[in-house]
C-alpha positions in Angstrom: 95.6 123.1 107.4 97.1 119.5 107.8 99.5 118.9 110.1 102.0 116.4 110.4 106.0 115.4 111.5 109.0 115.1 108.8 112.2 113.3 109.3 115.5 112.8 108.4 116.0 109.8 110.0 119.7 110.7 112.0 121.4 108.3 113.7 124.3 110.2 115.9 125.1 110.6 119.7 122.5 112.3 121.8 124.2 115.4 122.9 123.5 115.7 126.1 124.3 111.8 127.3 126.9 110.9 125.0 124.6 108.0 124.1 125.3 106.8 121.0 122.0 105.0 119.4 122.4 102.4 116.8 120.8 101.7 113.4 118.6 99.0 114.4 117.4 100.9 117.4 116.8 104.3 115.9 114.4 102.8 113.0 112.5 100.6 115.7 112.3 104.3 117.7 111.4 106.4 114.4 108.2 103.4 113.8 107.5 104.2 117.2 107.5 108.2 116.7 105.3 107.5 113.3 102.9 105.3 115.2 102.3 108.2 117.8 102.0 111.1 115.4 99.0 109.0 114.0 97.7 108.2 117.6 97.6 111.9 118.7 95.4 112.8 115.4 98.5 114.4 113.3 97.6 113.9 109.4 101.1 113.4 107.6 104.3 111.7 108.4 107.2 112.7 105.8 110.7 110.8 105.3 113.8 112.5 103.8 115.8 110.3 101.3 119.8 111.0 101.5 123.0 109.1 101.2 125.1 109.9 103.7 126.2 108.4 106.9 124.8 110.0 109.7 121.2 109.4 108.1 119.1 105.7 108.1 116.7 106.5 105.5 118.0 106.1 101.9 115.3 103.9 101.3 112.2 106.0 102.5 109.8 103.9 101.4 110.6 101.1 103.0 110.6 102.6 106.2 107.0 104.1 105.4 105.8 100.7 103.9 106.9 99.4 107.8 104.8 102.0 109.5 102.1 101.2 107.1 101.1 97.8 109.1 101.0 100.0 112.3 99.2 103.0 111.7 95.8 103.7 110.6 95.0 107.4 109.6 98.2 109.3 109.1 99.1 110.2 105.7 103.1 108.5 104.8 104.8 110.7 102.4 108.3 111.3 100.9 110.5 114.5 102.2 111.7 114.5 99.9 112.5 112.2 97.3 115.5 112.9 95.5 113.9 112.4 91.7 116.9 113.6 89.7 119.3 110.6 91.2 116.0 108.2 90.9 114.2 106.0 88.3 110.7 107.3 88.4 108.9 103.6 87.1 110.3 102.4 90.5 109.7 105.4 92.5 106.0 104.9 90.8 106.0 101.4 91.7 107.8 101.9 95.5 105.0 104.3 96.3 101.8 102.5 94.5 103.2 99.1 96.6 102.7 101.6 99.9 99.6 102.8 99.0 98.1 99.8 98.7 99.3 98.5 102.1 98.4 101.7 103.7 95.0 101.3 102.3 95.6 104.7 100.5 97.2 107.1 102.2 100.8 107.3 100.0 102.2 111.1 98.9 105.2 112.0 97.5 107.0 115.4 97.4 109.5 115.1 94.9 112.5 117.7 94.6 116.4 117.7 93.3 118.0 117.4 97.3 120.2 120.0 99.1 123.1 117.3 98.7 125.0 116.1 95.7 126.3 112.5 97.0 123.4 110.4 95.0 124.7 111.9 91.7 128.0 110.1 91.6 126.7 107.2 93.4 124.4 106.8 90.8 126.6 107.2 87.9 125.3 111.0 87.3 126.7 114.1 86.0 126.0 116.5 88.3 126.4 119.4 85.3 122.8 117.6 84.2 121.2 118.3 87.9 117.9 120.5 86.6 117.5 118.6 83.3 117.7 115.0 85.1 115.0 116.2 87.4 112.7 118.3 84.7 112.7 114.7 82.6 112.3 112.4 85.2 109.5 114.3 86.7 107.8 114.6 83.1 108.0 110.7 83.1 106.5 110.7 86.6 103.6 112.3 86.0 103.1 110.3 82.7 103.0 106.9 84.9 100.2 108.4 86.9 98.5 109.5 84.3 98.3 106.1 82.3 99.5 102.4 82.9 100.7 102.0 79.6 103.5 105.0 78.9 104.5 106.2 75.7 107.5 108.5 76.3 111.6 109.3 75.6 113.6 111.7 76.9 117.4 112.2 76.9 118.4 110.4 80.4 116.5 107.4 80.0 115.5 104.5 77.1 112.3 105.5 75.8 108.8 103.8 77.0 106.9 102.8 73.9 103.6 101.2 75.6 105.0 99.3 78.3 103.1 98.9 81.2 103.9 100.4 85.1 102.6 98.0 88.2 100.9 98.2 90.2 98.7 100.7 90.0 97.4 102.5 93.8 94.4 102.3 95.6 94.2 106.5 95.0 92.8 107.5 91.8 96.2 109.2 91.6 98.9 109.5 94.5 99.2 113.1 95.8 102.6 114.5 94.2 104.6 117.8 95.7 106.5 119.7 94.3 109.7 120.4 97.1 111.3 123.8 96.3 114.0 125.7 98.6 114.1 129.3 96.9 114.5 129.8 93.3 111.4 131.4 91.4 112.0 128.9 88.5 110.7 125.7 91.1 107.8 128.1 92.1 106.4 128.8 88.8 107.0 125.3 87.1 105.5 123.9 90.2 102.2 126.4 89.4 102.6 125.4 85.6 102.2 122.1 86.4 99.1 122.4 88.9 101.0 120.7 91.2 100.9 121.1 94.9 103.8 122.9 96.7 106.1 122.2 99.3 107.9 124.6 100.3 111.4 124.0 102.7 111.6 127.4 105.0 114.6 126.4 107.4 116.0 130.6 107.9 115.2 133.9 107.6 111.8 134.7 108.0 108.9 132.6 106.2 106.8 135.8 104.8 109.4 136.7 102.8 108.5 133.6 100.6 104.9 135.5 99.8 106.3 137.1 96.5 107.1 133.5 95.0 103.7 131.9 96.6 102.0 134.6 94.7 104.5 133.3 91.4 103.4 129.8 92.0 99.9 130.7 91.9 100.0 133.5 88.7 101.6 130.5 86.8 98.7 127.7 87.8 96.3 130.6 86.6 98.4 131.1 83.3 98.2 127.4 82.8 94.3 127.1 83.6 94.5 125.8 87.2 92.1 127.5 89.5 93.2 128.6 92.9 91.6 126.4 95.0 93.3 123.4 92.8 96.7 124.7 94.3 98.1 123.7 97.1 101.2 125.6 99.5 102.7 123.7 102.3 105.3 124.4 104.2 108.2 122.3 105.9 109.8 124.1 109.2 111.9 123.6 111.8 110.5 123.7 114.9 110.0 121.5 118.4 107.1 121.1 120.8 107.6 121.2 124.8 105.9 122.4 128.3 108.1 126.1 128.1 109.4 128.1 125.8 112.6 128.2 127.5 112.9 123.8 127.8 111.9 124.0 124.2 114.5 126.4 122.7 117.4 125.1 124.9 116.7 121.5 124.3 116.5 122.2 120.3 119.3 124.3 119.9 122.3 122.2 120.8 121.5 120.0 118.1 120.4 122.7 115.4 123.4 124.4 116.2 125.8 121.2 115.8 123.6 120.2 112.3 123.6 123.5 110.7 127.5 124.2 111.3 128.6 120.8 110.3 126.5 122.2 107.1 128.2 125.3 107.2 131.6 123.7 107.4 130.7 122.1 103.8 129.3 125.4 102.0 131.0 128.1 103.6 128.9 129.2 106.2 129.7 130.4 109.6 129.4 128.6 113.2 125.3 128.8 114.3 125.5 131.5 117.7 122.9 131.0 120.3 122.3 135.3 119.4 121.3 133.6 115.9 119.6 131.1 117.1 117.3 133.1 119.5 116.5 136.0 116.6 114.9 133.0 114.5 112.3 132.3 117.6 110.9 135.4 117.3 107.6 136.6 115.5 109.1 136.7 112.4 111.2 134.6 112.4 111.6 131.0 110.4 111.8 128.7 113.9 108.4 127.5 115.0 110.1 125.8 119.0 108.3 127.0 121.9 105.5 126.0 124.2 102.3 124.5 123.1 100.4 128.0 122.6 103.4 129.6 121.1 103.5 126.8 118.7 99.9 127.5 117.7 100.0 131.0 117.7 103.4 131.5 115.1 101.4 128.4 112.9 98.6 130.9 112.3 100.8 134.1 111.9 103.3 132.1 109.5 99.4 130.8 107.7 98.4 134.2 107.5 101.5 135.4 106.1 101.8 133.1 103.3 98.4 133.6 102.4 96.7 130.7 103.7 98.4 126.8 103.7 97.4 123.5 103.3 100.0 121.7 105.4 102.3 122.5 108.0 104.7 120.0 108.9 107.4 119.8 111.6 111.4 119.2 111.0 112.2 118.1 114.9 115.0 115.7 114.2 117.1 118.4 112.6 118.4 118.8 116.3 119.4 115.1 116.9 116.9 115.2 119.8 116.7 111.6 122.6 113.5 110.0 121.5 111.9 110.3 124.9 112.0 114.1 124.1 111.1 113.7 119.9 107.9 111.3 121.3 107.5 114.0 123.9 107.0 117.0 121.2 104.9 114.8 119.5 102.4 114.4 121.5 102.2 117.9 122.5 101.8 118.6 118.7 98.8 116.6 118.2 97.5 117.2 121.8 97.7 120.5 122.2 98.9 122.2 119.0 96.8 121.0 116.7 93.5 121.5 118.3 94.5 125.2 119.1 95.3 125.4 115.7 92.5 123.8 114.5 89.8 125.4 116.0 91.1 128.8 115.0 91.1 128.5 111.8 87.5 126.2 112.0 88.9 122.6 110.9 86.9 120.2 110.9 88.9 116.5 111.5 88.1 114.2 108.9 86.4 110.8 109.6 88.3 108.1 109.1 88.5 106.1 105.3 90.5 106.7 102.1 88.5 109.2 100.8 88.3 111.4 103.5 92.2 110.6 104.0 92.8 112.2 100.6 91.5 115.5 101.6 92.3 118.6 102.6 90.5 121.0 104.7 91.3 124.6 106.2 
């Protein structure tokens, strides 16, 4: 199982100083956090793509292209970008240009967003939302597949033999498939052989075994053997020294995140009762000490039928850096390794090859 840090890049007040942290500042703390993740022995650090105000990274691979020059292992990877509201040649040609500079080690999970601002911002209809993304991620896959692209579709001019650049340093850059809960991004992600990201942020994960088990009845329908699959999984959850520092450090900002969201789509205020049900064994929050951590990774692993990836959603809860660099390092230090060892993973020697694997 890999391992690894995603971000949405926030930029509000800390909530327990008041202090408000600027722009500039909180993408010179977020290189900072990227650089660590790879120091500590994480594999994968993944950048959200929005359009909204309280978030710095509309323009993920940029910031990834920034930490490419200071880190040396860590895979960089989109979390997700928003294909639908995107032109997939540059979206190719963004993430080729990182994986060259990173000296391989560019991914992308692609997925339509939870949010709807890009579509008007972009000069979409949001009525088109699934057929935008089905056609832009057919013409995706067709730049991987071949320099020169012969295709047409019904949101885009047609390509009749033009050529992408530049082409990566990776035979072919990884590509996820991001999916919240809907069986029809399940089984088109299995139709497609494509590896699977899958965004659990409530309830309780195994509930998402049914449509694991889709995903992978419609790779083998389309001639895909198991082990060319791939699940992964994208949490919430929050490293510290106690269970009780870690869940009462992360809520204040979960709760303040997931209400504002609420506020927009109807939902009700977060409760600390709420809150407190999701930290237990079942439940969708992965925030506790560093072998409480570990031990809900492998129960939520075993649950779901065995993952490739794992990767952590701390700055959901608008936590100070000191804290985000904190959790960190108890990730790779002491997580991981737990982890690890349980499930008998061996870390990979350094190089592009061995960064394009996965092992569990």
């Amino acid at each position: 199982m890999q391992i690894g840090i995603d971000s949405f890049a926030a930029v509000e007040s800390d909530l327990t100083t008041g202090e408000f942290v600027g722009a500039e500042q909180r993408l010179r703390n977020l290189l900072d956090e990227i650089v660590l993740a790879d120091e500590v022995g994480l594999d994968v650090f993944g950048l959200g793509e929005h359009h909204r105000k309280e978030y710095l990274d509309s323009a993920p691979a940029v910031i990834l292209a920034a930490a490419a020059g200071r880190t040396k292992r860590i895979r960089l990877t989109s979390a997700v970008t928003v294909l639908s509201a995107a032109d997939p040649v540059r979206v190719f040609q963004e993430f080729a240009t990182l994986d060259l500079l990173s000296g391989g080690r560019a991914e992308m999970v692609v997925g339509r967003g939870s949010f709807v601002e890009s579509f008007p911002l972009f000069g979409l209809k949001l009525e088109d939302y699934d057929s935008l993304f089905t056609e832009k991620l057919d013409l995706l896959l067709a730049i991987r597949e071949s320099t020169e692209v012969h295709w047409s579709g019904k949101h885009r001019a047609a390509l009749t033999g033009q050529a992408v650049y530049p082409r990566p340093l990776q035979k072919e850059i990884p590509i996820w498939l991001g999916v919240g809960g809907t069986p029809q991004s399940f089984a088109r992600a299995g139709a497609l052989g494509l590896p699977l990201m899958v965004a659990i942020i409530g309830g309780e994960p195994h509930r998402f075994r049914p449509l694991i088990d889709l995903y992978y009845e419609a790779g083998k329908r389309a001639g895909f053997e198991r082990d060319a699959l791939k699940v992964g999984i994208h949490a919430l959850g929050y490293v510290a020294e106690t269970n009780e520092q870690a869940a009462d450090e992360f809520f204040p900002g979960y709760a303040a995140a997931f209400t504002k969201i609420g506020r927009e789509r109807g939902w009700p205020p977060v409760t600390r009762r709420q809150f407190d049900a999701l930290l237990g064994p079942t439940g969708a929050l992965i925030v506790g000490d560093p072998e409480t951590v570990a031990e809900k990774m492998l129960t939520v692993n075993e649950a779901l039928g065995g993952l490739a990836r794992l990767d952590f959603q701390m700055s959901v809860a608008n936590l100070a850096h000191g804290k985000l660099m904190k959790g960190i390092e108890l990730l790779g230090a002491e997580v991981a390794p737990r982890v690890r060892e349980r499930l008998g993973h061996t870390v990979l020697p350094d190089g592009p090859a061995a960064r394009g694997a996965v092992t569990s």
